[in-house]
C-alpha positions in Angstrom: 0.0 0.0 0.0 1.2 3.6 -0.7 0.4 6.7 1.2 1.4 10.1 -0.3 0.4 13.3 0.7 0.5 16.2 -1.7 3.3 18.4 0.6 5.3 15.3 0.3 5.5 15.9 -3.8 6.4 20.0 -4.0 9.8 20.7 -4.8 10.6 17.1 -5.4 11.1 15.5 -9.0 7.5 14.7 -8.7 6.8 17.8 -9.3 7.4 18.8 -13.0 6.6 22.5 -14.5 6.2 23.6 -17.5 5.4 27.2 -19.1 2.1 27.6 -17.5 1.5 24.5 -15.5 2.1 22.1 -12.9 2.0 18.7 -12.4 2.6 16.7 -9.1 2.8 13.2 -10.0 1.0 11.3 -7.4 1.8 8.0 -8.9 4.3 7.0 -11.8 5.0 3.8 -13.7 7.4 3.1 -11.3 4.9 2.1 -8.8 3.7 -0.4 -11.3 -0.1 -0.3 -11.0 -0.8 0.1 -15.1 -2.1 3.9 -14.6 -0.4 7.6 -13.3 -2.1 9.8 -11.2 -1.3 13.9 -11.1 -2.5 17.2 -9.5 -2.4 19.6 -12.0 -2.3 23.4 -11.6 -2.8 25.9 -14.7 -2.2 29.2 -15.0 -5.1 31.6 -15.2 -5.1 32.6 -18.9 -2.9 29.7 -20.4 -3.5 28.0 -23.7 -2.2 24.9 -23.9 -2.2 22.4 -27.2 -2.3 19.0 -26.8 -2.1 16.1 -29.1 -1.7 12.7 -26.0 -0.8 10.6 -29.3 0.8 8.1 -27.0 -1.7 8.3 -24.0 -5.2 8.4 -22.8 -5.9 11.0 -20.3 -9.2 11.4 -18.1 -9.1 14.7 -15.9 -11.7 15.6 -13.3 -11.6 19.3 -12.4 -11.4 20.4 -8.8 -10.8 24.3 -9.0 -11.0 26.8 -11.4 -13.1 27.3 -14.7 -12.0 26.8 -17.9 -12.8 25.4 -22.1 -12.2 22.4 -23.3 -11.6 22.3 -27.2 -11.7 19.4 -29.2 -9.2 20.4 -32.3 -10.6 18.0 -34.7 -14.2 18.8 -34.1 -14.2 22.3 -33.5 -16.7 21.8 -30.5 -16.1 23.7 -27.2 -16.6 22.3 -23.8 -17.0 24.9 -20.2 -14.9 23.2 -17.6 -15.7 23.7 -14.1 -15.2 21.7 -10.7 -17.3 18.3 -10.8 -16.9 18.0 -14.5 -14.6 15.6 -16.2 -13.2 14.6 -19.7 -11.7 12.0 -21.2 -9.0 11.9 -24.2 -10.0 9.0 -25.3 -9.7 8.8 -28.8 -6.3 10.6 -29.2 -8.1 13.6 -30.1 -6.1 17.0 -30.4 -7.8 19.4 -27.9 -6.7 22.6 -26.3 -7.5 23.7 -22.8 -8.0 27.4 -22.0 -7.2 28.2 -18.1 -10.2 31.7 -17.6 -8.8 30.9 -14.1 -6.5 29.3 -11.5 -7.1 25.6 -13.0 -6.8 22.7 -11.3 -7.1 19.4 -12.1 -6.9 15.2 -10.9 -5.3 13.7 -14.3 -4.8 10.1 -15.2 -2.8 8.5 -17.3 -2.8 5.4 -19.4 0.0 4.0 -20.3 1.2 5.4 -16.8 4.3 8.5 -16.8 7.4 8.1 -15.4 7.4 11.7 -14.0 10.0 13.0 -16.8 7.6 13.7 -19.8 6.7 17.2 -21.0 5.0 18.0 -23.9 6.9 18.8 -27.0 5.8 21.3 -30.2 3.3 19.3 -31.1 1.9 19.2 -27.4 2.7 14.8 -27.5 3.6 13.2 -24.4 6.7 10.8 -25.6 5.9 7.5 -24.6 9.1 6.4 -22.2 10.0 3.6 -20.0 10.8 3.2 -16.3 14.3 2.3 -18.1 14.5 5.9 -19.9 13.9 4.5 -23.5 
């Protein structure tokens, strides 16, 4: 059984930032349980573009408001606390942080706590082993 408190995961390398977010990586492939778990903070007023061409993501918002675009659809989506979505399909989507965003995020295949998003806004798929 693991226990792990948030406070635990600040300023650790569990903690990965990028531009205009932050993810605390509750639980990485390393743990071995087939899924990652992160708290994810966004900026207010960030645009971020991503493509999870290597993952499936469900997020479950917890603070903040915010719009969920779905790239290849063109539909929009108003994010708010109690409402989650799920990348399911690989889809291209954009989220817009209108506030202080924060999120519960799972992964599937599970992160190893290194990956960032690169131009295209892809995860890389890597191993425990770095690969």
């Amino acid at each position: 059984m693991i226990v792990r408190s948030l406070n635990e995961i600040i300023g650790t390398e569990r903690e990965v930032k990028g531009p205009t977010w932050t993810s605390r990586r509750l639980v990485l492939a390393k743990e071995e349980v087939g899924f990652s778990l992160n708290d994810t903070v966004v900026q207010e007023g960030a645009e971020i573009k991503m493509w999870y061409a290597n993952h499936v993501e469900a997020v479950y918002v917890i603070e903040g408001q915010g719009e969920l675009v779905n790239e290849e659809t063109g539909e929009k989506h108003r994010l708010g606390p109690g409402v989650m979505y799920l990348v399911d399909a690989h889809q291209r989507h954009t989220l817009r942080a209108h506030t202080r965003f924060r999120a519960v995020c799972v992964f599937n295949p599970p992160l190893t706590g290194r990956e960032v998003h690169d131009e295209n806004g892809v995860f890389p798929l890597l191993s425990e082993e770095g690969q």
